[in-house]
C-alpha positions as protocol buffer text, in pm:
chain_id: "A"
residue {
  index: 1
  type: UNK
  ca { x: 0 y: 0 z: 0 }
}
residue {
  index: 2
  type: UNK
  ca { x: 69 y: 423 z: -65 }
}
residue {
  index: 3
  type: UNK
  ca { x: 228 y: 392 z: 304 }
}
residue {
  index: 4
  type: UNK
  ca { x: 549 y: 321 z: 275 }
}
residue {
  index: 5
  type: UNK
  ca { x: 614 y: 454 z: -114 }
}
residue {
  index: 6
  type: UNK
  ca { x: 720 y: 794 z: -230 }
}
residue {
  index: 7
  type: UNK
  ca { x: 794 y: 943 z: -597 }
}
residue {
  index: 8
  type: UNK
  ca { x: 1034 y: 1127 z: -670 }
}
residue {
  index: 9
  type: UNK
  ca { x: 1091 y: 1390 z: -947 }
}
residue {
  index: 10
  type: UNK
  ca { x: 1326 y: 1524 z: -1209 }
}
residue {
  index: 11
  type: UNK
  ca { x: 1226 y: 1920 z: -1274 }
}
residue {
  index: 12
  type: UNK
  ca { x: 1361 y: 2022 z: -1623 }
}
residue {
  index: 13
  type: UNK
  ca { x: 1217 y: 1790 z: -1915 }
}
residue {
  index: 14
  type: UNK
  ca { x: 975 y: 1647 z: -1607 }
}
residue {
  index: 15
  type: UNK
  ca { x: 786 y: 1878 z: -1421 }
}
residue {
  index: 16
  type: UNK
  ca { x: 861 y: 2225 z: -1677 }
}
residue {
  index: 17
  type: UNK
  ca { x: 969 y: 2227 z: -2047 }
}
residue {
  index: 18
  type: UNK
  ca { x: 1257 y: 2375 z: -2004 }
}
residue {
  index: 19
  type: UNK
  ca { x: 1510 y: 2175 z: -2186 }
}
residue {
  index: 20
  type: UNK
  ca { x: 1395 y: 2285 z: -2484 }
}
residue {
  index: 21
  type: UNK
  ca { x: 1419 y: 2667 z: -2356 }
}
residue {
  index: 22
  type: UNK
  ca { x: 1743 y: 2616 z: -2244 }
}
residue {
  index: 23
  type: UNK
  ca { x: 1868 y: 2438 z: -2608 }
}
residue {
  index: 24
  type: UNK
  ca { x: 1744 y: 2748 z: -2789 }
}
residue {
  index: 25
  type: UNK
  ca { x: 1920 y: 2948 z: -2612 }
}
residue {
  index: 26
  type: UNK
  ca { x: 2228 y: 2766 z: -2576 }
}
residue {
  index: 27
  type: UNK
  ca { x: 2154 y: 2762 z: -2991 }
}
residue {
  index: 28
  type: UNK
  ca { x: 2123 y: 3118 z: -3018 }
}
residue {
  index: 29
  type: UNK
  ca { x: 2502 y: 3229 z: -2826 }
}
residue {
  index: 30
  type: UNK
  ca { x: 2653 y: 2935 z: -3025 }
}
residue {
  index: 31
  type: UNK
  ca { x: 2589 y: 3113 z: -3356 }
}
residue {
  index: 32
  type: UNK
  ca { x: 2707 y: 3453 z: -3231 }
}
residue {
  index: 33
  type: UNK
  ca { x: 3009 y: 3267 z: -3124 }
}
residue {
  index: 34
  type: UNK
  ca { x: 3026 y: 3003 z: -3421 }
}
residue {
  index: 35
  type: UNK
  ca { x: 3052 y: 2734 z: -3194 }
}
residue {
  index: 36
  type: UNK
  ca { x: 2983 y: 2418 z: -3431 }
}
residue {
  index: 37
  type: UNK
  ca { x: 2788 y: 2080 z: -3274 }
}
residue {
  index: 38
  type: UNK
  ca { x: 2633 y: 2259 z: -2995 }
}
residue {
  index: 39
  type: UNK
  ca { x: 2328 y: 2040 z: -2996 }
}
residue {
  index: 40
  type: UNK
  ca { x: 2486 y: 1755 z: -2970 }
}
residue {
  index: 41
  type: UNK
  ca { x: 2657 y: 1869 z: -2699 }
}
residue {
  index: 42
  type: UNK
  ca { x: 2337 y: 1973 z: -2492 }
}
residue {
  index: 43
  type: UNK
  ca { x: 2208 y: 1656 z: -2492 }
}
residue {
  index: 44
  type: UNK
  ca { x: 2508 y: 1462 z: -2381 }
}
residue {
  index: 45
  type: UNK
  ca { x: 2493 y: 1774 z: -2108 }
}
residue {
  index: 46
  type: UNK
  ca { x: 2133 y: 1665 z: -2002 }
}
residue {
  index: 47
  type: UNK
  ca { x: 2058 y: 1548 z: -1670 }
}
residue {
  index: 48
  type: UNK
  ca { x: 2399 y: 1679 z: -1474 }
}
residue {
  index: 49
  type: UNK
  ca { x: 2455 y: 1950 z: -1264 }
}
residue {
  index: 50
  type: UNK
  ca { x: 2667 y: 2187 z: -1345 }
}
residue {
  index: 51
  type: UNK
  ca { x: 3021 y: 2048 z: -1277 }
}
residue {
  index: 52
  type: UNK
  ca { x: 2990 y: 1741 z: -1519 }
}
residue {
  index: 53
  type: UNK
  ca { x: 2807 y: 2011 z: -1787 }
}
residue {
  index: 54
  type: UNK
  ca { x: 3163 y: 2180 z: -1753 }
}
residue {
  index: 55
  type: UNK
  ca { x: 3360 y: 1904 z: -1811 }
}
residue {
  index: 56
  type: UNK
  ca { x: 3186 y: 1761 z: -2113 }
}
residue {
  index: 57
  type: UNK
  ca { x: 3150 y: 2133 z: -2255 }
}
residue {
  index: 58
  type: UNK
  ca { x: 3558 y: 2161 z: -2238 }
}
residue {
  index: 59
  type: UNK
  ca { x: 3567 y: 1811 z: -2421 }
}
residue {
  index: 60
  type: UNK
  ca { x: 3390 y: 2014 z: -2743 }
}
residue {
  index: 61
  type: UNK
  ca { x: 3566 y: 2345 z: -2692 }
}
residue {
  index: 62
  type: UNK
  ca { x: 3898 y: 2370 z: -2446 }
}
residue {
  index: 63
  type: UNK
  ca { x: 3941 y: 2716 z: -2522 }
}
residue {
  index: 64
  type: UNK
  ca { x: 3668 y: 2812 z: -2454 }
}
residue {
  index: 65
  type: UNK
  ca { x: 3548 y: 3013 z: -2103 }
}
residue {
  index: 66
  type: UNK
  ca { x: 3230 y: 2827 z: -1960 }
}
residue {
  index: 67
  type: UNK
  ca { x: 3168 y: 3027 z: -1681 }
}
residue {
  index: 68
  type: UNK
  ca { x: 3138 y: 3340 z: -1919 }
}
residue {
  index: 69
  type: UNK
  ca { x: 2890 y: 3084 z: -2162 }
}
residue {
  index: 70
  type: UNK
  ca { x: 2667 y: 2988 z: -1885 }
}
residue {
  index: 71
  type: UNK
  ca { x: 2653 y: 3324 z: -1692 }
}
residue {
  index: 72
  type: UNK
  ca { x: 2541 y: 3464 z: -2060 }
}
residue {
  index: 73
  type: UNK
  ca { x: 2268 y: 3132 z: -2027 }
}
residue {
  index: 74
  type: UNK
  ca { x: 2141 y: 3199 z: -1791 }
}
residue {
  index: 75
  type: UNK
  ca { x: 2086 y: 3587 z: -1789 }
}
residue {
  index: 76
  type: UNK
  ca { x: 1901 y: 3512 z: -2137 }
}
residue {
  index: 77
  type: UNK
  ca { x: 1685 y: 3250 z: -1962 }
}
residue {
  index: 78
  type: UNK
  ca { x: 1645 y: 3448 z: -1646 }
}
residue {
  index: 79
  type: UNK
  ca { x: 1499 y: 3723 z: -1862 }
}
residue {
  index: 80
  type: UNK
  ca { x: 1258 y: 3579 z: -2117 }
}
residue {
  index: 81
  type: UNK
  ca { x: 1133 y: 3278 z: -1835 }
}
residue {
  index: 82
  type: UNK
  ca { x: 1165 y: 3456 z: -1445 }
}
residue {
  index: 83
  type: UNK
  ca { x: 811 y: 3542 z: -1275 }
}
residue {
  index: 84
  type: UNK
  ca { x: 652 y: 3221 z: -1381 }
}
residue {
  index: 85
  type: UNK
  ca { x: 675 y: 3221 z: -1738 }
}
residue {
  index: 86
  type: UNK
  ca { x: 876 y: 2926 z: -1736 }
}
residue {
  index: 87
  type: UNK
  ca { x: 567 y: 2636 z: -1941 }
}
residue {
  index: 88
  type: UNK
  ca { x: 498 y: 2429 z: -1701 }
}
residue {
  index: 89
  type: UNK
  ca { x: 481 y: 1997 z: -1865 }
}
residue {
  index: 90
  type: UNK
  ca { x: 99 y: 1880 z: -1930 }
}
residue {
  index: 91
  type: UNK
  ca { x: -34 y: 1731 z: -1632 }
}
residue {
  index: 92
  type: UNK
  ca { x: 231 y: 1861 z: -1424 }
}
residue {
  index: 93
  type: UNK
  ca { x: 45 y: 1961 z: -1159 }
}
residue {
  index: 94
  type: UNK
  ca { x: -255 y: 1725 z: -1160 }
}
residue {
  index: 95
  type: UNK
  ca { x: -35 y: 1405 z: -1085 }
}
residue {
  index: 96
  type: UNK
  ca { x: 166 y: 1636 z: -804 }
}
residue {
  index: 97
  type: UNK
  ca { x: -209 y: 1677 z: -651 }
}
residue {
  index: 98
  type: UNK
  ca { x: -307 y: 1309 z: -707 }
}
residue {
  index: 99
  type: UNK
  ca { x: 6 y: 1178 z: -526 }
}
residue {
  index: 100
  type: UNK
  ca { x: -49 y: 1433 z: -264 }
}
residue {
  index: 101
  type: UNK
  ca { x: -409 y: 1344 z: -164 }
}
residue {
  index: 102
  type: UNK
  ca { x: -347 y: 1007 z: -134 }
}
residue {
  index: 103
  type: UNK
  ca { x: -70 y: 1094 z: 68 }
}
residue {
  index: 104
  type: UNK
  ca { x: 253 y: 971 z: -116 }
}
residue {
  index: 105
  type: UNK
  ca { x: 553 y: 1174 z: -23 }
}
residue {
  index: 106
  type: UNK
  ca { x: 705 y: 1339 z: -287 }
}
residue {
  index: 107
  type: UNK
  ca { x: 1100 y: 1480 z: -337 }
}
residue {
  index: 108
  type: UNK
  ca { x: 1216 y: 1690 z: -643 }
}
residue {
  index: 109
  type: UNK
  ca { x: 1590 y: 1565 z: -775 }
}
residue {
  index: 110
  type: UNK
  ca { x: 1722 y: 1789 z: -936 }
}
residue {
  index: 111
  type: UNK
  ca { x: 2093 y: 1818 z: -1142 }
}
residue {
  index: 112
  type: UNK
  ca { x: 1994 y: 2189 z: -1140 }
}
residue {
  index: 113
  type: UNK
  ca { x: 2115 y: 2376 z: -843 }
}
residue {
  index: 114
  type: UNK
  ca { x: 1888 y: 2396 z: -527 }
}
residue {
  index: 115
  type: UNK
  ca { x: 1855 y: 2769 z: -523 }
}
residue {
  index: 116
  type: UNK
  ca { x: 1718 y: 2760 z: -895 }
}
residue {
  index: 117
  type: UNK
  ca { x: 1503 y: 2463 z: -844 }
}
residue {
  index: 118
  type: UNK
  ca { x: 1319 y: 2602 z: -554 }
}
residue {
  index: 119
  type: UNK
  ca { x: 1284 y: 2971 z: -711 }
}
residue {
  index: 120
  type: UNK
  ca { x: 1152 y: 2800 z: -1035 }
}
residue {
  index: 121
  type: UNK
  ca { x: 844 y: 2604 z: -835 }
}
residue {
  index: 122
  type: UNK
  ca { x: 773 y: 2868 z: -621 }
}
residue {
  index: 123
  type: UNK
  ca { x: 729 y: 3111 z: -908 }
}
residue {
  index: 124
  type: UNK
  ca { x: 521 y: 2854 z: -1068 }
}
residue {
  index: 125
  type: UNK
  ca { x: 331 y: 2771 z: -729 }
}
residue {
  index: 126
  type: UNK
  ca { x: 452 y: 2432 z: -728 }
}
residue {
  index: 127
  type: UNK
  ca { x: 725 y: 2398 z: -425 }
}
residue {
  index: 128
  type: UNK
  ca { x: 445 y: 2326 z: -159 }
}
residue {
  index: 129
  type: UNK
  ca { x: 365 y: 1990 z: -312 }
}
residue {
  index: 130
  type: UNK
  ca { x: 727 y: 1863 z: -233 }
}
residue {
  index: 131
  type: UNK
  ca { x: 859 y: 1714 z: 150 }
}
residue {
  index: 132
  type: UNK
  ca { x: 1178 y: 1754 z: -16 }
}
residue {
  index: 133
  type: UNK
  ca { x: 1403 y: 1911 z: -272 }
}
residue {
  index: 134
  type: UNK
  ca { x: 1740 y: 1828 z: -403 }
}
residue {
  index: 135
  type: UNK
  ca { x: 1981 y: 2013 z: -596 }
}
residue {
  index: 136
  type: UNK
  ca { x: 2280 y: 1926 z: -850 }
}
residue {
  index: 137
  type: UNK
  ca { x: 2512 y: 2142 z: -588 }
}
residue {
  index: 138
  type: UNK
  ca { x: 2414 y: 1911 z: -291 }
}
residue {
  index: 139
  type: UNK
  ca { x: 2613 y: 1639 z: -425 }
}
residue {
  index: 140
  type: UNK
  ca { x: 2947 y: 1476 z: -496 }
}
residue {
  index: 141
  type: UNK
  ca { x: 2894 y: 1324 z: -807 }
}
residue {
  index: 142
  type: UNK
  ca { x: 2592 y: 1351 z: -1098 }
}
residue {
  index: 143
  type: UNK
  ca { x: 2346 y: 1163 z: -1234 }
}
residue {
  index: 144
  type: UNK
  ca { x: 2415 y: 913 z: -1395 }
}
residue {
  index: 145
  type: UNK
  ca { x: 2538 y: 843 z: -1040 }
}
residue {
  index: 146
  type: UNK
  ca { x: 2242 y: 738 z: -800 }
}
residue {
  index: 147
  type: UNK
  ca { x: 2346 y: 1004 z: -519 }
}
residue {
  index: 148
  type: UNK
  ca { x: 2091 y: 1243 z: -606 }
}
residue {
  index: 149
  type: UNK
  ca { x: 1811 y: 983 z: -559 }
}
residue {
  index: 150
  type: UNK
  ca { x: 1961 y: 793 z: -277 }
}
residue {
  index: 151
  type: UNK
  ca { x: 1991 y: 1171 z: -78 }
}
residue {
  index: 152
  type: UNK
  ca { x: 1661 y: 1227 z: -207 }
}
residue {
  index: 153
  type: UNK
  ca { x: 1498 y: 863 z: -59 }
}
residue {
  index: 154
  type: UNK
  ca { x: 1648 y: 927 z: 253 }
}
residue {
  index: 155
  type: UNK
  ca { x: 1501 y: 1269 z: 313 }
}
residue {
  index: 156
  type: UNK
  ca { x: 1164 y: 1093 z: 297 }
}
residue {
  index: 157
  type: UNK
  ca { x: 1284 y: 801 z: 530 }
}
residue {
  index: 158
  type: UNK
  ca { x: 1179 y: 571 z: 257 }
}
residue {
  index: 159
  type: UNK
  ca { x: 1404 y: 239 z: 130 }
}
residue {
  index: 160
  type: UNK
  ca { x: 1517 y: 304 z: -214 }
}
residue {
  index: 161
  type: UNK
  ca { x: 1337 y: 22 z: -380 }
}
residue {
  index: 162
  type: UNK
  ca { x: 992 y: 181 z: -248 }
}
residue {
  index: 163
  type: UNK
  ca { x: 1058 y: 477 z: -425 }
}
residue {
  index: 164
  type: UNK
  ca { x: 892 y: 544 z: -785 }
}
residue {
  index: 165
  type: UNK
  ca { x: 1153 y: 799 z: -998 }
}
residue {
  index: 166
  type: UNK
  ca { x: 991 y: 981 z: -1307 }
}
residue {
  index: 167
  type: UNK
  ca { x: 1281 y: 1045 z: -1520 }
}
residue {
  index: 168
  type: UNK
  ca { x: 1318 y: 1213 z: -1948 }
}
residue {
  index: 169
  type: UNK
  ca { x: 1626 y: 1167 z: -1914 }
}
residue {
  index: 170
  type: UNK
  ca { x: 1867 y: 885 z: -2048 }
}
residue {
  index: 171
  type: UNK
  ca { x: 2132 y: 962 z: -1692 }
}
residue {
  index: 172
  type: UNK
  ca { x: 1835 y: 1027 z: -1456 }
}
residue {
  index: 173
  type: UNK
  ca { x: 1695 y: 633 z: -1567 }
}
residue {
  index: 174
  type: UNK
  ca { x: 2045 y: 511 z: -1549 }
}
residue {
  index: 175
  type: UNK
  ca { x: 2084 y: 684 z: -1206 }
}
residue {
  index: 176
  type: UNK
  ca { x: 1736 y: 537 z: -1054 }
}
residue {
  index: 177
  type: UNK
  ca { x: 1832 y: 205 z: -1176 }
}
residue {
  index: 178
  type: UNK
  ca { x: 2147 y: 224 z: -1037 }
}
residue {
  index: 179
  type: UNK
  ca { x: 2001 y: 336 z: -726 }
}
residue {
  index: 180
  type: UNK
  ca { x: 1751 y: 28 z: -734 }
}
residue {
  index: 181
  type: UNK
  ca { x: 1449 y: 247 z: -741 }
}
residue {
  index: 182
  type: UNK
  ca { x: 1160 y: 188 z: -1004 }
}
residue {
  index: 183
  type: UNK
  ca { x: 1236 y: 445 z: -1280 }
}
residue {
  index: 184
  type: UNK
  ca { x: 960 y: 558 z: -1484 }
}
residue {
  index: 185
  type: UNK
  ca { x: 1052 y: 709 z: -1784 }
}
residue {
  index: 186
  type: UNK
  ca { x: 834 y: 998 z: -1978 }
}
residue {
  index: 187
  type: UNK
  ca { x: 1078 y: 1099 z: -2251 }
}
residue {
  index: 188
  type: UNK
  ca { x: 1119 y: 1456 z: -2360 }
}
residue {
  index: 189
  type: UNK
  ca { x: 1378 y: 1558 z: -2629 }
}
residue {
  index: 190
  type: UNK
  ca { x: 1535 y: 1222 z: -2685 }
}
residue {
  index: 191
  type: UNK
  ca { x: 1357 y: 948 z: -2784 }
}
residue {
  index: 192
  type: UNK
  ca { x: 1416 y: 601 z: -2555 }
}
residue {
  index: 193
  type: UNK
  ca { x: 1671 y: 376 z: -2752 }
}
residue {
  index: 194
  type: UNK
  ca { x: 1746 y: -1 z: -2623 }
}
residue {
  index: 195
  type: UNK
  ca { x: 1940 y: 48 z: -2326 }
}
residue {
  index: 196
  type: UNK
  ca { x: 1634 y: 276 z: -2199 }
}
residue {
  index: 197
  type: UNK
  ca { x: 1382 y: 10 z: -2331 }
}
residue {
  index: 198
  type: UNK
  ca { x: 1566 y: -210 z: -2069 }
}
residue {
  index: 199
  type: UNK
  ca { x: 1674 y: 39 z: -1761 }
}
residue {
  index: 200
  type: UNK
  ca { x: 1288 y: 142 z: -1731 }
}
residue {
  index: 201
  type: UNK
  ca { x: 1069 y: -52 z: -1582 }
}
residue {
  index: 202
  type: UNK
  ca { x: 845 y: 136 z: -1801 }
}
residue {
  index: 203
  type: UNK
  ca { x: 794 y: 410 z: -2082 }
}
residue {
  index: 204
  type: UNK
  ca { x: 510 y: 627 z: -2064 }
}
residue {
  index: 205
  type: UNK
  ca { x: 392 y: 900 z: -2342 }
}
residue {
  index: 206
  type: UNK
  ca { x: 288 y: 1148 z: -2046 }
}
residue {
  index: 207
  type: UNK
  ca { x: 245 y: 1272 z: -1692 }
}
residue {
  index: 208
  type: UNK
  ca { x: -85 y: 1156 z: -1725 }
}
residue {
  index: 209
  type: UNK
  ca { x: 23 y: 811 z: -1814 }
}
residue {
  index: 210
  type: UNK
  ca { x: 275 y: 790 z: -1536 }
}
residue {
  index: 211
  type: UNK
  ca { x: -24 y: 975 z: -1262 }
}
residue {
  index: 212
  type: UNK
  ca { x: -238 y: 674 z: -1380 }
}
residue {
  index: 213
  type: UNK
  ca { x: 48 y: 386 z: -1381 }
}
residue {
  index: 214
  type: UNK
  ca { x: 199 y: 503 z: -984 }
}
residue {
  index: 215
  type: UNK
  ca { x: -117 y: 494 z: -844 }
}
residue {
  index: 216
  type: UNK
  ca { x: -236 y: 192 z: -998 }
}
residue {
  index: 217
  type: UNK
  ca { x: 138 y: 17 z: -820 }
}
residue {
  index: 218
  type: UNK
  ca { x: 79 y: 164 z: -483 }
}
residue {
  index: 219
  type: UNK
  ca { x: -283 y: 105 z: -444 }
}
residue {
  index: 220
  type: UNK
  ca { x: -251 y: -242 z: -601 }
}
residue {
  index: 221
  type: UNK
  ca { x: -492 y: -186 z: -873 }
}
residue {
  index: 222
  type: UNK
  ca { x: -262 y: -134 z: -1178 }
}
């Protein structure tokens, strides 16, 4: 039964569409700079935080200063998507309300840091439906590493295999399987390949999808 599970969330991909948001933009100061392969980049940048983002950016461009490329990132994002204009994913909040009222904790896990995450939900009135947030900065070592979710599980005081992790992407599955959770995977810009197919214990077209298939597990009627 609901009592002893929990579900935990990714944000960007997950919970807002921001991936896409952030790709256009990382697009748009690529061109200026003629920085060639940038997409390709982005989405082997997906799903860390911030320190493993730097380290796979400097595999593409050494000379280049990624401090001075995100800071100009994020003051583009900052100004088109601040004050809750950030989209918010279909179903987004109806499945945070479902777990809620049938009294599933919930944690947000994050590669993005803590101070953004929590600004970003709170703007889009979101942050009160989680007993727990997580951040990229909180820990050693990213996703695909299960850290994030094992910190997460354990702010909840729930075992890892009773925790449900709704993933998009490819290192946040690898991470929940890794951390021996179920990972539910709604996929966003990349499309699930084989390894996916078989990390998951299952791929879902939507939030609504995934609202329908959690509750089903912890109430027994799926």
């Amino acid at each position: 039964m609901s009592e002893n599970k929990a579900v935990l969330f990714d944000m960007d991909g997950v919970i807002f569409d921001s991936e896409r948001a952030v790709l256009a933009v990382w697009r748009e100061i690529a061109a200026e700079l003629g920085l060639p392969g940038i997409g390709e980049v982005f989405i082997q940048c997906v799903g860390t935080n911030k320190r493993r983002t730097e380290e796979i950016f400097h595999e593409s461009y050494p000379t280049l200063d990624f401090q001075a490329f995100d800071n100009e990132v994020r003051r583009r994002f900052r100004a088109r998507y601040d004050g809750g204009r950030l989209p918010v994913k279909p179903g987004a909040e109806q499945i945070l309300r479902a777990l809620r009222e049938r009294g599933i904790p919930l944690a947000l896990a994050s590669s993005t840091e803590s101070g953004v995450v929590r600004r970003e939900l709170e703007e889009a009135g979101l942050l009160s439906y989680f007993d727990a947030v997580i951040g990229g900065d909180q820990v050693h070592v990213s996703k695909p590493n299960p850290e994030i979710f094992l910190l997460a599980a354990a702010a909840l005081d729930r075992l890892p295999e009773d925790c449900f992790v709704i993933e998009d992407s490819f290192n946040g599955i690898r991470a929940a399987k890794a951390a021996g959770m179920h990972p539910v995977m709604v996929p966003d810009l990349l499309s699930p390949d084989r390894e996916m197919e078989k990390l998951a214990e299952v791929i879902l077209p939507d939030l609504a999808a995934a609202e329908e298939y959690i509750i089903g597990s912890v109430t027994g009627d799926a």
